[in-house]
C-alpha positions in Angstrom: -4.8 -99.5 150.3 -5.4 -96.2 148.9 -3.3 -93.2 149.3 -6.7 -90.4 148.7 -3.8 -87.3 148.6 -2.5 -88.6 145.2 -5.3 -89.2 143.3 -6.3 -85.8 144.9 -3.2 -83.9 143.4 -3.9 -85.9 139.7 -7.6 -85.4 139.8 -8.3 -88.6 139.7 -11.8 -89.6 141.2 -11.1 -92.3 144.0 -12.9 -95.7 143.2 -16.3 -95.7 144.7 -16.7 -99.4 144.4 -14.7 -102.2 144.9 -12.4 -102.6 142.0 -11.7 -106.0 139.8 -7.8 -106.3 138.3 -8.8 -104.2 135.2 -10.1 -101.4 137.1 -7.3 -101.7 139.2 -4.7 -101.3 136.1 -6.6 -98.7 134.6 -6.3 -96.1 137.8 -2.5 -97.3 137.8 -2.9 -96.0 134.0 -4.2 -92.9 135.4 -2.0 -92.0 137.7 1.5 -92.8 135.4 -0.7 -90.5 132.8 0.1 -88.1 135.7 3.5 -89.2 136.8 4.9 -88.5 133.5 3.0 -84.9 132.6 4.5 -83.8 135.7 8.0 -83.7 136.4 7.9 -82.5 140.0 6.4 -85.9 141.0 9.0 -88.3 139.4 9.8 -89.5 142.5 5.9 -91.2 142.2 5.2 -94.6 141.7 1.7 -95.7 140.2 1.3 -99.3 142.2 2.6 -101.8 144.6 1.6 -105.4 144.2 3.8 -106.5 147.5 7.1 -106.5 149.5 8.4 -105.1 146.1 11.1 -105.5 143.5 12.1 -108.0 141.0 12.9 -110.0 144.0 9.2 -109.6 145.7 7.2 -109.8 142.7 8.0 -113.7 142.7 6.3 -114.3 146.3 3.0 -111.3 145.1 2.1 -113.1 142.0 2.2 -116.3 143.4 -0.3 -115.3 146.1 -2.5 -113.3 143.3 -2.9 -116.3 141.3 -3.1 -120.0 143.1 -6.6 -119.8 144.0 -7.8 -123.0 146.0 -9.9 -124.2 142.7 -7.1 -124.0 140.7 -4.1 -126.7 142.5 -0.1 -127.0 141.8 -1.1 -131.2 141.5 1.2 -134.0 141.5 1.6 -134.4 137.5 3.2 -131.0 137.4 0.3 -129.4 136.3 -0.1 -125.7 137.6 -3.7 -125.2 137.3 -4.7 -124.6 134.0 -1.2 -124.0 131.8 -3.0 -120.9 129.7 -4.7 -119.7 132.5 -1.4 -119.1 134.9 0.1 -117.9 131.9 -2.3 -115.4 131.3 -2.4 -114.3 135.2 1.3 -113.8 134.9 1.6 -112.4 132.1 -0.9 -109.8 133.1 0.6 -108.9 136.9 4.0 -109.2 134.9 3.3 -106.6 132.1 2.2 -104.4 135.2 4.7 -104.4 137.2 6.9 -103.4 134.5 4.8 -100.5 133.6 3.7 -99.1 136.7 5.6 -100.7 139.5 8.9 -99.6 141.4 11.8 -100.9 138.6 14.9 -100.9 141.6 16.6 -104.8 142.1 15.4 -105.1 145.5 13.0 -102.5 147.0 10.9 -101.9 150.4 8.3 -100.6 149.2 6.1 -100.7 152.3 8.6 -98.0 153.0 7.8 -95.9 149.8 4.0 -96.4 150.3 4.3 -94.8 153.6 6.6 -92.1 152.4 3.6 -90.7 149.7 5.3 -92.2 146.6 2.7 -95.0 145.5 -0.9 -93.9 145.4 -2.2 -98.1 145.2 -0.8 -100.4 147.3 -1.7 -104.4 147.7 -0.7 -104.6 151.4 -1.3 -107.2 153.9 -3.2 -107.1 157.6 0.3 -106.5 159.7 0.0 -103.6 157.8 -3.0 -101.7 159.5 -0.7 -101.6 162.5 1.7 -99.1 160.6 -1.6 -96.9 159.7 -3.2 -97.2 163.2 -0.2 -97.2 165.4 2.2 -94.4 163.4 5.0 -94.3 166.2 5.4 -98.2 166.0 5.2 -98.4 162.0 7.8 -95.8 162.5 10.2 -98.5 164.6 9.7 -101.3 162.5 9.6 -99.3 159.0 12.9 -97.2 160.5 11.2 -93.9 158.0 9.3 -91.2 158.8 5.6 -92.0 158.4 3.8 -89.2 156.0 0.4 -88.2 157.0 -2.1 -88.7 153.8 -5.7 -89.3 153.9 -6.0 -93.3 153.0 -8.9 -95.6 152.5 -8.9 -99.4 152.4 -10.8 -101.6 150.1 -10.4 -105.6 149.5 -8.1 -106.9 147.1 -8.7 -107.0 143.5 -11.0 -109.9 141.6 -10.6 -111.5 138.8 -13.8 -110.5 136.7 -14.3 -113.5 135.0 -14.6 -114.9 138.5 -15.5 -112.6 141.3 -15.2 -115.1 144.0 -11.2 -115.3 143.5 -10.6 -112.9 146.3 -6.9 -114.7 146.7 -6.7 -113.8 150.2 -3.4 -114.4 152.1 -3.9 -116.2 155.4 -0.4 -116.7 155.8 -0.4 -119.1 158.7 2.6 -121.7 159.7 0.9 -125.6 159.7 -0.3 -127.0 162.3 0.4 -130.9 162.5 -0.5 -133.7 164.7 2.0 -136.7 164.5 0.4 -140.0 164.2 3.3 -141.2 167.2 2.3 -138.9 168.9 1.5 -139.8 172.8 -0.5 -136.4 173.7 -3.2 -136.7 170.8 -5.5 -135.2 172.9 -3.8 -132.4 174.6 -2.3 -131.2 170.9 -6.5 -131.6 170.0 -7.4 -129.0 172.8 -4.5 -126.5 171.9 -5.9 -126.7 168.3 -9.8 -126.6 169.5 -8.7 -123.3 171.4 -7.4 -121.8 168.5 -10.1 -122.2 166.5 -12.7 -120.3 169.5 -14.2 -117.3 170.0 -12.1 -116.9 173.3 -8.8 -117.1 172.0 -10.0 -114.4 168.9 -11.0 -112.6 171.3 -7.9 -112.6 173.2 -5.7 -112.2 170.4 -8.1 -109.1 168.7 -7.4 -107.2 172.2 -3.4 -107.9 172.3 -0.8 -106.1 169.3 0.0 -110.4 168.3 -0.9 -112.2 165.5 -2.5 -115.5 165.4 0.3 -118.8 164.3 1.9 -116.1 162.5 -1.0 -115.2 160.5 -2.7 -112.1 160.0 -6.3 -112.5 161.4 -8.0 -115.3 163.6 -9.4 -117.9 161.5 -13.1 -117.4 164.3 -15.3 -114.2 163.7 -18.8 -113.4 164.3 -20.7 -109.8 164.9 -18.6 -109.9 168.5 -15.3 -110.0 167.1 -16.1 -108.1 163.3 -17.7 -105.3 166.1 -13.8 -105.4 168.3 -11.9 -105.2 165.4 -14.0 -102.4 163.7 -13.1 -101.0 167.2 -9.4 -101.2 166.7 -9.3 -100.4 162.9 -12.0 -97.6 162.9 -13.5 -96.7 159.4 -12.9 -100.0 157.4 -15.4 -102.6 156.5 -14.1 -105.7 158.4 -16.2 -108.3 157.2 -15.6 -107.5 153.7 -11.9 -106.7 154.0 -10.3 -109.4 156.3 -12.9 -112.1 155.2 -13.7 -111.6 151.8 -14.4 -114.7 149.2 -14.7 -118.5 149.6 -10.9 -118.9 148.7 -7.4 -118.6 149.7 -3.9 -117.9 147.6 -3.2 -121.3 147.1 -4.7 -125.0 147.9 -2.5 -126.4 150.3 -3.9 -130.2 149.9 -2.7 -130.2 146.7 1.2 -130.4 146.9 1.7 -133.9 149.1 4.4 -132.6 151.0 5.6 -129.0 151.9 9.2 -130.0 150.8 7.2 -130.1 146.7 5.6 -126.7 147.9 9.1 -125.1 149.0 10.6 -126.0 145.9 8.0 -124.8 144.0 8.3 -121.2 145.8 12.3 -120.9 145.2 11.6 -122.4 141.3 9.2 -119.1 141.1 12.1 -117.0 143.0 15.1 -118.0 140.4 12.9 -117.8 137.2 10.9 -114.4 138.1 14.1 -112.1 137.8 14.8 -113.6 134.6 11.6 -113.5 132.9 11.4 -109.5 134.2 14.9 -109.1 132.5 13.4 -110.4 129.4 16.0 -113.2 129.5 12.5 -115.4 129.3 9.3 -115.3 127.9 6.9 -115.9 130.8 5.7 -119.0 129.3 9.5 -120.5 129.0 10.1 -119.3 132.8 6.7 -121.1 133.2 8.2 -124.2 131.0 11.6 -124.4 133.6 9.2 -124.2 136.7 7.1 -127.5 136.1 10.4 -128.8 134.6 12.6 -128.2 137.7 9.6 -129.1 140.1 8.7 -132.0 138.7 12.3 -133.3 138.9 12.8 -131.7 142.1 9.9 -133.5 143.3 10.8 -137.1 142.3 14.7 -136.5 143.9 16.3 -136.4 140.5 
C-alpha cells in the first residue's frame, strides 16, 4: 500500500510497475533521502514491513520468507541455511534503516496517520481504506485523507513466483474418531464454493479467519472489484503459486508454534545486535529441534 501524498511532497515518481524487494528498498532509500533533508517531516517513516516494532518484525519476516518450496522439515533444516540467512539479513538491515525504531509500535496506526509512505499491509486492511468511520473504531485514531494506491507484495527477483502471500486461515481438521465424517465433509465442501464466497464477499466477515475466500472466478474477482473499487483483484488478492509457509512440512502444529515463539525471543536480540542473525538463526534450529523431540 502506497501513500501517493508522500512521494508527492519528496518528488518521488510513484512506481509504475510492480516492484521486486530491491525496488522496494530503493524507494524506501528515496524517501529517508527526504526524511532526513527535511526537518519538518521527522515525524516520517520510510516503510512498514507489518504490525510493527522489534516485537512485529518477528511474525513479518517470517511470512516474507517461508515460501511453500522452501519447508521448516523434520531434521531442523529451515530451507536452505544461506538462503534464510540471506532473506533475514536483508528485511533485518531494513528495518533498521528505514523502519519505525520504538520497542513495540502500531504502525497500522502511523500508516493511517500520513507518517509511512510504503506499507506491507494485509486484506483486513482494505476495510480501514474503504470503510474510514469503522477503521476509525477499530484503529481508535483519526484516519488522514491521502491519495493511496495498492500494488501486490514484493518478489524476490531471483524468483518472481515467491509472491509469499499470507492466507492466514485457522486449520480445518477431520478426526479419524470422528462419527459425522460426512456432515464435517459438507461443511468443508461448502466452504470451498462459489456460494459461500459469494456470501461472505457481500457480508463485512472474513472467511475461518482468513482474509479472502480460498473460491474465485470472473463472478466473484467482478464483486469484489465492486467493493474495493480501483484495485486489480486478481493480481492483488491472488497473486503467485505460493503461500508464506508450507504447512505439510512441520508434522505437528505444536513443532510450528514453537518454531514461531523461537523467532519471537531471538528477533529482539539479533535487532539489538546482541546476535548476529546467523547465531539467532544458530539458537532457532537448536531450541526447535530440542523443543521438538521434548527435551
Amino acid at each position: 500500500m502506497i501513500n501517493e501524498d508522500i512521494l508527492k511532497d519528496a518528488h518521488i515518481k510513484k512506481p509504475e510497475k510492480d516492484l521486486n524487494w530491491e525496488d522496494f528498498e530503493n524507494l524506501a532509500e528515496k524517501v529517508d533521502h527526504y526524511i532526513v533533508q527535511n526537518d519538518s517531516k521527522e515525524d516520517l517513516y520510510a516503510i512498514s514491513l507489518g504490525p510493527g516494532g522489534k516485537e512485529g518484525l518477528f511474525m513479518d519476516a517470517e511470512l516474507l520468507t517461508l515460501a511453500k518450496e522452501r519447508p521448516f522439515v523434520e531434521s531442523g533444516e529451515v530451507f536452505s541455511d544461506k538462503e534464510l540467512l540471506n532473506s533475514w539479513t536483508f528485511f533485518i538491515e531494513m528495518y533498521k534503516k528505514y523502519g519505525i525504531k520504538e520497542e513495540e509500535s502500531l504502525e497500522y496506526e502511523a500508516f493511517y496517520q500520513g507518517k509511512i509512505p510504503l506499507r506491507i499491509s494485509q486484506g483486513h486492511e482494505l476495510d480501514f481504506i474503504y470503510n474510514k468511520k469503522g477503521g476509525e473504531e477499530i484503529l481508535g485514531t483519526k484516519i488522514k485523507d491521502f491519495d493511496f494506491s495498492i500494488s501486490p507484495i514484493p518478489v524476490f527477483s531471483e524468483n518472481d513466483e515467491l509472491a509469499n502471500i499470507d492466507v492466514n486461515m485457522s486449520n480445518i481438521a477431520i478426526s479419524t474418531s470422528s462419527r459425522k465424517k460426512d456432515t464435517a465433509l459438507k461443511v468443508i465442501e461448502y466452504a470451498m464454493s462459489k456460494s459461500y464466497a459469494e456470501h461472505m464477499i457481500k457480508t463485512d466477515r472474513k472467511s475461518f479467519e482468513g482474509n479472502f475466500v480460498t473460491y474465485y472466478d470472473k463472478d466473484t474477482l467482478n464483486s469484489y472489484e465492486h467493493k474495493y473499487p480501483g484495485i486489480d483483484i486478481e493480481k492483488v488478492f491472488y497473486f503467485g503459486s505460493t503461500g508464506p509457509y508450507n504447512g505439510y512440512a512441520f508434522q505437528k502444529e505444536s513443532d510450528y508454534a514453537l518454531f514461531h515463539e523461537l523467532c519471537r525471543k531471538y528477533f529482539p536480540l539479533i535487532l539489538d545486535g546482541d546476535l548476529s542473525v546467523e547465531e539467532g538463526l544458530r539458537k532457532i534450529k537448536h531450541d526447535h529441534i530440542k523443543g521438538s523431540k521434548g527435551d
